[in-house]
C-alpha positions as CSV (number, residue, x, y, z in Angstrom):
1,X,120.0,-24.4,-101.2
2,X,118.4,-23.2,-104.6
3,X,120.9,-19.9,-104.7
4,X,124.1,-22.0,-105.1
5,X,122.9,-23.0,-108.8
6,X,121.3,-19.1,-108.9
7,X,124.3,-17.1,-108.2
8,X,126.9,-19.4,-110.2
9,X,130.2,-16.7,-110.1
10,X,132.0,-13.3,-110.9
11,X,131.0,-12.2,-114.0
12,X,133.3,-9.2,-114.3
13,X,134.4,-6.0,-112.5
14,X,133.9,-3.0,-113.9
15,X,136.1,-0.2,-114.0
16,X,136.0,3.6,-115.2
17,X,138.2,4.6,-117.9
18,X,138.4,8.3,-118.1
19,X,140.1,7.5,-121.5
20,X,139.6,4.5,-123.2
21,X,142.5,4.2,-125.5
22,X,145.0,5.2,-122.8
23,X,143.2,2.6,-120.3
24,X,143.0,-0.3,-123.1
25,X,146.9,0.2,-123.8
26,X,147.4,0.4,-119.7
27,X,145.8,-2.9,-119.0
28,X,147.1,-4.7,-122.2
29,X,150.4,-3.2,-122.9
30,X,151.3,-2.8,-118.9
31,X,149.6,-5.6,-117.3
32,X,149.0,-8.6,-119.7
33,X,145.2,-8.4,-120.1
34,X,143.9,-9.9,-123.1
35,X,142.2,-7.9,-125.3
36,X,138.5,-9.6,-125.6
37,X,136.0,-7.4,-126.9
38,X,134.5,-4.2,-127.9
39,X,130.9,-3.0,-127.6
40,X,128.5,0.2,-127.6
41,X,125.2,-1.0,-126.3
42,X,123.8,2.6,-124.9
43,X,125.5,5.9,-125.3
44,X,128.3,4.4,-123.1
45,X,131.6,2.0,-124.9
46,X,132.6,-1.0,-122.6
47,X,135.8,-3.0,-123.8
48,X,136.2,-6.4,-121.7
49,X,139.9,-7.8,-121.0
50,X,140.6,-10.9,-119.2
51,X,143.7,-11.8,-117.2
52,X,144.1,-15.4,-115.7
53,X,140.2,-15.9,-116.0
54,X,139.1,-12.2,-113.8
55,X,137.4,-10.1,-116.6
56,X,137.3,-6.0,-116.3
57,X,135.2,-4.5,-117.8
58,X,136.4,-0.1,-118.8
59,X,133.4,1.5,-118.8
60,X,133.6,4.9,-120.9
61,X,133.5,7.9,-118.6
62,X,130.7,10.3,-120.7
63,X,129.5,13.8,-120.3
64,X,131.5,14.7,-117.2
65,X,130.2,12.0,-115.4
66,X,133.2,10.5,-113.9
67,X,133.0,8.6,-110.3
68,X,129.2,8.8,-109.5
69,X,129.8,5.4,-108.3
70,X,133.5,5.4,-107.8
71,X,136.3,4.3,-109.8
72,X,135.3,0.6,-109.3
73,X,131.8,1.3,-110.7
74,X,130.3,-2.3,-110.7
75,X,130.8,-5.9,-109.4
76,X,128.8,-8.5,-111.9
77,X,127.5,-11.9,-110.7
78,X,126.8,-14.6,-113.4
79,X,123.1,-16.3,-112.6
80,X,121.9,-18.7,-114.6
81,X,118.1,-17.1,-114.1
82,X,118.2,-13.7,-114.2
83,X,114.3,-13.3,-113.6
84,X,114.3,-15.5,-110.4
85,X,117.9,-13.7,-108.8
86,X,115.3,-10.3,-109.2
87,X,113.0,-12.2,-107.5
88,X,115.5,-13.2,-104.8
89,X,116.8,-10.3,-104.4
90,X,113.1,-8.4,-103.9
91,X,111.8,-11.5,-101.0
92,X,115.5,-10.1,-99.4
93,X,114.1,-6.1,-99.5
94,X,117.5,-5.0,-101.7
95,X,117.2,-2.2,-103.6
96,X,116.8,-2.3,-106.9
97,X,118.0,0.4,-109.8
98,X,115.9,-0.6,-112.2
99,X,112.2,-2.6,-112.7
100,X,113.3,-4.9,-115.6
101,X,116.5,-6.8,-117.0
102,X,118.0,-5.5,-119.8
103,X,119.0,-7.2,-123.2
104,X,122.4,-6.2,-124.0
105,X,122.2,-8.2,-127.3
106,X,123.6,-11.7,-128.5
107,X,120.9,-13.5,-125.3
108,X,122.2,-11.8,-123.0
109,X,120.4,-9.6,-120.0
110,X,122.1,-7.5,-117.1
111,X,120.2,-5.7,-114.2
112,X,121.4,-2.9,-111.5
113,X,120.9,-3.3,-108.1
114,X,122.7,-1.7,-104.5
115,X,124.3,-3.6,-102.1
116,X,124.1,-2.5,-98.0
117,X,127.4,0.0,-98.5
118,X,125.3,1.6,-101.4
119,X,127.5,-0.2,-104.1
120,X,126.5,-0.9,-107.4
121,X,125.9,-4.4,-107.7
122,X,124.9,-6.1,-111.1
123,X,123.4,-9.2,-112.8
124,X,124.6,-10.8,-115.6
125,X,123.1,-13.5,-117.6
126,X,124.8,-15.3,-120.9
């Protein structure tokens, strides 16, 4: 089966912050996440923690826009082939956000797609 080496794990969940600062101090301070990084690749800041190997992801709540997609916005699955899981998932009819991967700098590429509920489901290749 050629989608066990495809789909290869959890990248990360991604969750709204409303505000970042109170959120970061919340999941560090409160919970034990580990403080990993901090990036602003769009109009939108995204700060990864890890706890025990699950990484979240705040995503920066923006213009007003809080829960389009809930408070869990996003799951992300790690492929090792971003290209071919897009091409998976099109032979499978699932809808997809987007027509192209994204770079999100440093090699790595992310794409949008819905699962059957509607949920925002995304790619994520290092």
């Amino acid at each position: 089966m050629e989608n066990k080496s495809l789909f290869t794990g959890v990248e990360h969940i991604g969750i709204k912050a409303l505000e970042m600062e109170k959120a970061i101090r919340f999941y560090t301070e409160v919970l034990g996440f580990k403080f990993l990084n901090r990036i602003k690749p769009g109009e939108v800041e995204l700060v990864f923690l890890e706890l025990g190997g699950t990484v979240v992801e705040l995503v920066e709540v923006v213009n007003g826009q809080k829960f389009e997609d809930g408070v869990v916005n996003h799951l992300a699955i790690r492929v090792s082939d971003i290209m071919k899981a897009i091409d998976h998932l099109k032979d499978h009819q699932v809808e997809l956000t987007a027509s192209e991967p994204m770079s999100i700098g440093e090699g790595r590429y992310n794409f949008f797609f819905r699962g059957p509920s509607g949920e925002r489901l995304e790619l994520y290749q290092v």
